[in-house]
C-alpha positions as CSV (number, residue, x, y, z in Angstrom):
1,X,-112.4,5.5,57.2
2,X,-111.5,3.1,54.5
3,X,-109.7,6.0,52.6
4,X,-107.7,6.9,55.3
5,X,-106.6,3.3,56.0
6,X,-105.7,2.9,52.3
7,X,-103.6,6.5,52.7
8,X,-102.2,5.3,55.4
9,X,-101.2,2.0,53.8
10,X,-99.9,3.9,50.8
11,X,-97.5,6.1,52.9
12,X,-95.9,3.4,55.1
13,X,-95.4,1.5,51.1
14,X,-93.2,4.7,50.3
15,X,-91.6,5.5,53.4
16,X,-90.2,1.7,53.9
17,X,-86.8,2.0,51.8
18,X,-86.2,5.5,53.6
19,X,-86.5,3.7,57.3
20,X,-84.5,0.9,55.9
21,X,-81.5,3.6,54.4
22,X,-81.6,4.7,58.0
23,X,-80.6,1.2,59.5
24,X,-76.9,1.1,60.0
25,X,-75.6,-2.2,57.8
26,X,-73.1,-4.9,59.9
27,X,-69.5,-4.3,59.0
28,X,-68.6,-7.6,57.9
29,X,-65.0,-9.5,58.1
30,X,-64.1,-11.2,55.2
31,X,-63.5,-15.1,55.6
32,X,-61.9,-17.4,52.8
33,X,-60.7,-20.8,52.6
34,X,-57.2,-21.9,50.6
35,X,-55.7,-24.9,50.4
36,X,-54.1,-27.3,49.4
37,X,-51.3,-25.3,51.3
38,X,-47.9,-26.9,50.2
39,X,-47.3,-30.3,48.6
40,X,-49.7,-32.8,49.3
41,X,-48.4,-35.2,51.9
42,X,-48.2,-39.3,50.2
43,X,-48.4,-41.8,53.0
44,X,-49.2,-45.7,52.6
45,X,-52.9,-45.2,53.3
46,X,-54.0,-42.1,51.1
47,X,-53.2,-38.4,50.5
48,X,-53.2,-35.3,53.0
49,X,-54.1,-32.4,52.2
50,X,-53.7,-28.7,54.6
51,X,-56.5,-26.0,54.5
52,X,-56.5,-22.7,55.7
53,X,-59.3,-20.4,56.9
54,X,-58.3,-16.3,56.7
55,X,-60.3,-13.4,58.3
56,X,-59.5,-10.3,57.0
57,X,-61.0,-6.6,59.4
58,X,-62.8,-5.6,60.8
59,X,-62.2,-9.1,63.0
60,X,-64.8,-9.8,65.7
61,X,-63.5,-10.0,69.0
62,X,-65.0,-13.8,69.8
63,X,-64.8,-16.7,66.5
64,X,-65.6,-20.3,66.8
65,X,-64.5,-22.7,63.7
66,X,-66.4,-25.9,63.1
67,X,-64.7,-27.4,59.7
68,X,-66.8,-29.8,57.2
69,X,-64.6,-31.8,55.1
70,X,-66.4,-34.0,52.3
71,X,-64.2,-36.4,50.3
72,X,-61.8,-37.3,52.6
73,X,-61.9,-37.4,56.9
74,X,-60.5,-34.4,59.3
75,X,-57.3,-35.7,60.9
76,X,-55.7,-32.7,62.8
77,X,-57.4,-29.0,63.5
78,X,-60.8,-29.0,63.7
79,X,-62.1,-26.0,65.5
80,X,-58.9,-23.6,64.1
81,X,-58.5,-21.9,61.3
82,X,-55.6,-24.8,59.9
83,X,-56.8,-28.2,58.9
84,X,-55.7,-31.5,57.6
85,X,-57.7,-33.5,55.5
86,X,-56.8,-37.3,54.7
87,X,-58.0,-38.4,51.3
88,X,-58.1,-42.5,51.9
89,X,-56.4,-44.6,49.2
90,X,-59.4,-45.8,47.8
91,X,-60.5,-42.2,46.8
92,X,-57.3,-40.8,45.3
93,X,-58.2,-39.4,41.9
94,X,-60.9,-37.6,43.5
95,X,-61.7,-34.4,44.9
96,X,-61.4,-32.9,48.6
97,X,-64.1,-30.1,49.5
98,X,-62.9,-28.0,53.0
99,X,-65.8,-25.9,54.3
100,X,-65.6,-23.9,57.1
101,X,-68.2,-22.3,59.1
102,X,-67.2,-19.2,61.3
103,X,-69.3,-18.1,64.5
104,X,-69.0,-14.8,66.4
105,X,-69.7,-13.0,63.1
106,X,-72.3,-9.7,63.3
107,X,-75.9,-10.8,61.9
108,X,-76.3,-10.6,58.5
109,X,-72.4,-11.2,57.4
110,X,-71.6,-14.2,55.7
111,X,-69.5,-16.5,57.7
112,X,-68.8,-19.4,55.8
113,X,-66.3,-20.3,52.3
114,X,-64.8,-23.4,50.9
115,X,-62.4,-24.8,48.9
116,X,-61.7,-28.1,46.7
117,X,-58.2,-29.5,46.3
118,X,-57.7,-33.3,44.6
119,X,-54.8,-35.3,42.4
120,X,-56.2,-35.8,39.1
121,X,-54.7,-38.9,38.7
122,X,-55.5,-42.7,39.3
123,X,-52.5,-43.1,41.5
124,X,-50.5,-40.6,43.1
125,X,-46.7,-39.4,43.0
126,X,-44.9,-41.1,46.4
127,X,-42.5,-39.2,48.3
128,X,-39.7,-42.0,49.0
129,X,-37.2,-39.3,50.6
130,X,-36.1,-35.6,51.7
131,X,-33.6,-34.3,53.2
132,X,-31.6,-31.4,53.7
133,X,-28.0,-30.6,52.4
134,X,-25.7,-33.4,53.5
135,X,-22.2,-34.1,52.0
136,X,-21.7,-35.8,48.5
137,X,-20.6,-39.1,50.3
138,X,-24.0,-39.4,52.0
139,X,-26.4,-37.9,49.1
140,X,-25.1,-40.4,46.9
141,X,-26.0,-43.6,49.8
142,X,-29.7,-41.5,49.6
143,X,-29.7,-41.8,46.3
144,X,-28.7,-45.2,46.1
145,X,-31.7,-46.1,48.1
146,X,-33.9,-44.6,46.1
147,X,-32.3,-46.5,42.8
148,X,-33.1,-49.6,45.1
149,X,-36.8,-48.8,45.2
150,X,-37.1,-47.8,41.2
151,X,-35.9,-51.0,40.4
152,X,-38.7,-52.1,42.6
153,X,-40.9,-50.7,40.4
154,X,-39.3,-50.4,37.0
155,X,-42.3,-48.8,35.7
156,X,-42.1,-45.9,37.5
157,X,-40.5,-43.1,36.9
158,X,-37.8,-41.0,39.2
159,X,-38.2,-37.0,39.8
160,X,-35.5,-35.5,42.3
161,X,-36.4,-31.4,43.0
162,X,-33.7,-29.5,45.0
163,X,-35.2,-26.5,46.6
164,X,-32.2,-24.5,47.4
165,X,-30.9,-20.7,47.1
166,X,-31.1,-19.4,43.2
167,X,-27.7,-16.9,44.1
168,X,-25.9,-20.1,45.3
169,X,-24.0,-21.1,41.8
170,X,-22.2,-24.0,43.7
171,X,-25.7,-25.9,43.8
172,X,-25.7,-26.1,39.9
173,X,-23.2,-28.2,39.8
174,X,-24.4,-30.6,42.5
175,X,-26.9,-30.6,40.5
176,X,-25.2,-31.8,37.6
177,X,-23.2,-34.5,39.4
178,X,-26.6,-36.0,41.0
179,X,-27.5,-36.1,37.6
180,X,-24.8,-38.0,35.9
181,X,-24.5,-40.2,39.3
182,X,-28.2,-40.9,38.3
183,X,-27.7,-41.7,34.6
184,X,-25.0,-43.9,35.1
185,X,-27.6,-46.3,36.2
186,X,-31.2,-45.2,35.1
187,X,-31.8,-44.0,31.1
188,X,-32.1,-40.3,30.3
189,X,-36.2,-41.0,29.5
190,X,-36.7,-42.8,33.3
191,X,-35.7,-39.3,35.6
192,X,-35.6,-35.9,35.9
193,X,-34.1,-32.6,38.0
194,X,-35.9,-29.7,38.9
195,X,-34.4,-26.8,40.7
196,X,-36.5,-24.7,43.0
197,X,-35.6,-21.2,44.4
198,X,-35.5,-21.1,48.7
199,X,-33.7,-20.1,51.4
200,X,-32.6,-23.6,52.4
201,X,-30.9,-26.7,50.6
202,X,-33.7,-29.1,50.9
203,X,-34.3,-31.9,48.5
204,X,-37.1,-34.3,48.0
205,X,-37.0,-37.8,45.5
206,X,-39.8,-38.8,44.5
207,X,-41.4,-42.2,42.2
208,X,-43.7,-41.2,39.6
209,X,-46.5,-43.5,38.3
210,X,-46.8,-43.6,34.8
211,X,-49.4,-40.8,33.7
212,X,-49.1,-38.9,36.6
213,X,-48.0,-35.4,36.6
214,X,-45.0,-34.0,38.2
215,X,-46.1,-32.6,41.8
216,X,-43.9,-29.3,41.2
């Protein structure tokens, strides 16, 4: 009796990977987690951040999202795949950690991902104005305000980035004449111009604390 139970035993050892070929394995949607998406937002009381959650097919036909942010508090979009992450003041320098947890998955798949976004910087670049193309007249009154707020802050240091249409050879020299409008008052050393390639004239000023990188 004892020999039978130990053949028995024996064949069930051997058989076991051949049942478990036989079990059909869950077709599992991939999730991931990107973010920051975009410039980080700069407001009086921290930093925001955007996070995005993608499922790529097979997709399952019913998906809950329940984000965990660590480092910073949720703000706008929890239980979609987009959120917005505030990083208070007193944590700037730091780093933001998204998590997202995905339900309505098939057993077995892995339904979670994360990602970590952060300024690596004691203080961070503020955004003091945008706007989108205007006449010379009224870009020069913008800029005008913003020369009132350097001197503010002499320290700082002035970064102006036109996002505008690379084909559109007009814009250079807009570009220049913001530029020498600029230098009249401020040293070469205290700004700089960055051109970047879109489908709109949009441009954004910003004040730079020394040590800080460039946000483009």
């Amino acid at each position: 009796m004892r020999r039978n139970i130990g053949i028995l035993v024996f064949f069930l050892v051997l058989t076991a990977p051949i049942f478990c070929q036989d079990e059909k394995q869950p077709d599992c949607p991939k999730i991931s987690v990107s973010g920051p998406s975009g410039l980080p937002l700069i407001s009086t009381d921290g930093v925001i951040f955007d996070f995005d959650a993608s499922i790529e097919d097979p997709h399952p036909e019913i998906i809950g999202f329940s984000w965990i942010a660590t480092g910073g508090e949720i703000i706008d979009g929890q239980n979609t795949p987009h959120i917005r992450v505030r990083q208070p003041e007193v944590e700037v320098g730091g780093n933001v950690t998204a998590t997202i947890y995905v339900s309505g998955f098939p057993n077995g798949c892995r339904n979670t991902d994360s990602a970590t976004a952060g300024l690596t910087i004691g203080r961070p670049a503020r955004k003091i104005d945008e706007y989108d193309s205007v006449s010379l007249r009224k870009e020069k009154a913008r800029i005008d305000a913003a020369l009132s707020q350097f001197k503010k802050e002499p320290n700082m240091f002035l970064f102006v980035v036109m996002q505008a249409p690379a084909a559109d050879k007009r814009l250079d020299a807009r570009l220049r004449t913001i530029g020498e409008y600029i230098g009249a008052t401020l040293p070469a050393d205290r700004f700089t111009l960055k051109t970047i390639n879109a489908k709109h004239v949009h441009m954004i000023i910003f004040l730079i604390p020394p040590g800080t990188s460039l946000p483009f």
